[in-house]
C-alpha positions in Angstrom: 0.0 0.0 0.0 1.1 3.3 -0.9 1.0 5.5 2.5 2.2 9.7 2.1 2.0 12.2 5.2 4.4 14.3 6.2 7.5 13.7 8.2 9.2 17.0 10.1 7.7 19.2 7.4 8.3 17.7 4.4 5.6 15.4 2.5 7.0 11.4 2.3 5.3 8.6 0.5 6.2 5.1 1.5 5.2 1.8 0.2 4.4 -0.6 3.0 2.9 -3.7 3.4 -0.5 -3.1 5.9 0.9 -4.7 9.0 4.1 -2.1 8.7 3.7 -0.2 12.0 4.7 3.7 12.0 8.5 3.0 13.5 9.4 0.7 11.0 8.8 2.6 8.2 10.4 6.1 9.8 13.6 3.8 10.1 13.6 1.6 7.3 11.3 3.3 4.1 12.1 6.9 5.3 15.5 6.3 6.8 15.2 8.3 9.4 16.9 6.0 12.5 16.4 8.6 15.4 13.2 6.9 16.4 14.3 3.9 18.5 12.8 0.5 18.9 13.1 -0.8 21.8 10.0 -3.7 23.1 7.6 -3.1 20.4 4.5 -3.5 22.8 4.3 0.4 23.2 5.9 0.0 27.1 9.4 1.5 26.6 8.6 4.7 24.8 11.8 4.4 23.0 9.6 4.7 19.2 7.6 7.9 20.8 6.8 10.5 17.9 4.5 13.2 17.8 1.0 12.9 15.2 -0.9 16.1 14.9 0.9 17.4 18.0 0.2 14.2 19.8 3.0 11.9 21.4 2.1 8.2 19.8 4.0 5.0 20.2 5.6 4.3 16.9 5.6 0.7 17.5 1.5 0.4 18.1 0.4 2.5 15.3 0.8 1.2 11.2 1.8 3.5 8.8 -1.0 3.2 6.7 -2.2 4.9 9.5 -0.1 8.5 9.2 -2.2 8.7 6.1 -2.4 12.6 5.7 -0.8 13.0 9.5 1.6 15.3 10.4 4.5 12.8 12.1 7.5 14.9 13.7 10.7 12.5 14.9 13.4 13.7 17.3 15.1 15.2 13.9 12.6 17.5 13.2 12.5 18.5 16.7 16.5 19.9 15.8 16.9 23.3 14.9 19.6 24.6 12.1 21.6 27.0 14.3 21.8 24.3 17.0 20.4 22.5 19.7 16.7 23.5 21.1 16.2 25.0 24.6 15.1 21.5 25.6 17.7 19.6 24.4 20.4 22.3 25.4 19.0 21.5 28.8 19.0 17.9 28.6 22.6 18.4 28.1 23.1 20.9 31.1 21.1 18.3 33.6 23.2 15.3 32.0 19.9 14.1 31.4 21.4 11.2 28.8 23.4 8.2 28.9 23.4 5.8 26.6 21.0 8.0 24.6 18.8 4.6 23.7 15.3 6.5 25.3 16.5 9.8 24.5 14.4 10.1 21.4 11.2 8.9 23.0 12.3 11.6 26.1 12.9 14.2 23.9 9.5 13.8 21.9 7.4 13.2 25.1 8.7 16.1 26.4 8.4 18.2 23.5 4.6 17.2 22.9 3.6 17.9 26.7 5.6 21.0 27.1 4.4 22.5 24.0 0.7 21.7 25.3 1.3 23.0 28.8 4.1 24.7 29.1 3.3 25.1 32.5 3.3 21.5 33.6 4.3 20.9 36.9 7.0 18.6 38.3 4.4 15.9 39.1 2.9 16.0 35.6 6.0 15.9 34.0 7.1 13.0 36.1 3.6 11.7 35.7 3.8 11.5 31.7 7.6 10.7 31.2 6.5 7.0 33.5 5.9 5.5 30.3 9.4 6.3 29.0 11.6 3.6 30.0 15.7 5.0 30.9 17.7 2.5 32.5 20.5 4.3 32.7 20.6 7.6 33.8 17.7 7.3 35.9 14.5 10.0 35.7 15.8 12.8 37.9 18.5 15.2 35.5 15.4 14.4 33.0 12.8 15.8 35.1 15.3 18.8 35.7 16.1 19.2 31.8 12.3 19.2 31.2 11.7 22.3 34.4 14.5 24.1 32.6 13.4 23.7 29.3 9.7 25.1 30.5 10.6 28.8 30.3 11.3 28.8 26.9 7.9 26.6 25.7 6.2 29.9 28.1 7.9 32.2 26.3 6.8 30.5 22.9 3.7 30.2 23.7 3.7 34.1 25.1 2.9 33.3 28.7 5.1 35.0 31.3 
């Protein structure tokens, strides 16, 4: 089945077969690897992505799917001159090791922030549970994400 949406801003068509689930063809039709997967059961949040501004397990949704969806990975989250304000504070906090969930982090983040930029420590802590990091554990993420808040206020024009 031919499949098109758009990927970080730019339109993509993909053939896939029907059982094809979103992740799979980001990494292998589209090539873009920065979505991770990880349990493919939608538990570790490592495929996270955002679809018309909502963060959606990669792993649980088909492509055929994304038809006419807006799908933005942790590369379109990048900006040309450099790092965004969250990841600039994921690497103040040290909020990475092995960088395995970091993409699913990032994109999480990214989607709640941008809703409620305002989120408090407990949501934040309360939404990033389904984002599995066994190595640097959730705290320097939790602090990257209450950094990172001011400037998804300032975006937003609150404060």
């Amino acid at each position: 089945m031919k499949v098109t949406f758009t990927v970080n801003g730019a339109a993509v068509s993909a053939d896939v077969t029907p059982r094809m689930t979103l992740a799979d063809c980001l990494r292998h039709e589209l090539h873009l690897t920065g979505t991770h997967i990880g349990c493919e059961h939608g538990v570790c949040g490592a495929c996270t992505v955002i679809v018309n501004g909502d963060a959606v397990r990669g792993c649980l949704m088909l492509a055929v799917q994304a038809q006419g969806a807006s799908v933005t990975t942790v590369e379109g989250l990048s900006l040309e001159e450099g790092l965004t304000p969250l990841q600039e504070a994921f690497k103040h906090h040290h909020a990475l090791q092995c960088g395995f969930c970091t993409p699913g982090m990032l994109t999480t983040l990214h989607a709640l922030l941008s809703e409620e930029p305002d989120a408090s420590e407990e949501r934040i802590r309360d939404v990033i549970s389904g984002n599995i990091c066994r190595c640097t554990g959730y705290v320097p993420i939790i602090e990257a994400a209450l950094d990172a808040r001011a400037s998804y206020q300032q975006a937003r024009g609150d404060k």
